[in-house]
N, C-alpha and C positions, 0 to 999 in steps of 0.2 A: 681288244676288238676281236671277234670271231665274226667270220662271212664264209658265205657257202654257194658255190655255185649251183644254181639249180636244177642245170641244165644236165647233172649227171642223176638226176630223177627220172628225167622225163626229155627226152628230145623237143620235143615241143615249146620246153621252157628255155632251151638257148638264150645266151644272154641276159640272160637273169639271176640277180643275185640279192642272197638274202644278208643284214649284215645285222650284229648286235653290238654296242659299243658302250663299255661300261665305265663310271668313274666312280673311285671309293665305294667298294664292292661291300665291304663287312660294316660301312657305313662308321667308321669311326670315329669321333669326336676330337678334335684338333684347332689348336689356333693358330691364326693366321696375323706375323707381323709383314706390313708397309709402311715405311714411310713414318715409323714411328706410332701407330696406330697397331689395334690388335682386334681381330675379326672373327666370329666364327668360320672353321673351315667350312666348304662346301660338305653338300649329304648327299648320300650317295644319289647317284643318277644314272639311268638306265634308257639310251636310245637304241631303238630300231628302225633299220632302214629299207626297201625296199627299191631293186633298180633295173633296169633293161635297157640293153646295148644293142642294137640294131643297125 
């Protein structure tokens, strides 16, 4: 996860933050056991957040 407070841009944007949260970045191909069972791993994923504190 990388986040950035905004608010060192601009005073204005106080309390607010930007954030990026990332899982299996190079997207790599992997299997997954549970339970006795075998799964593709998850692919990669990519969320962005936005947020403000007040």
């Amino acid at each position: 996860m990388i986040d950035y407070d905004l608010g060192k841009l601009d005073r204005r944007l106080l309390g607010a933050t930007a954030r990026v949260n990332a899982t299996n970045l190079f997207d790599t191909h992997f299997p997954t056991r549970q339970s006795g069972y075998c799964y593709a791993g998850e692919r990669r994923q990519v969320i962005g957040t936005l947020s403000y504190r007040w």
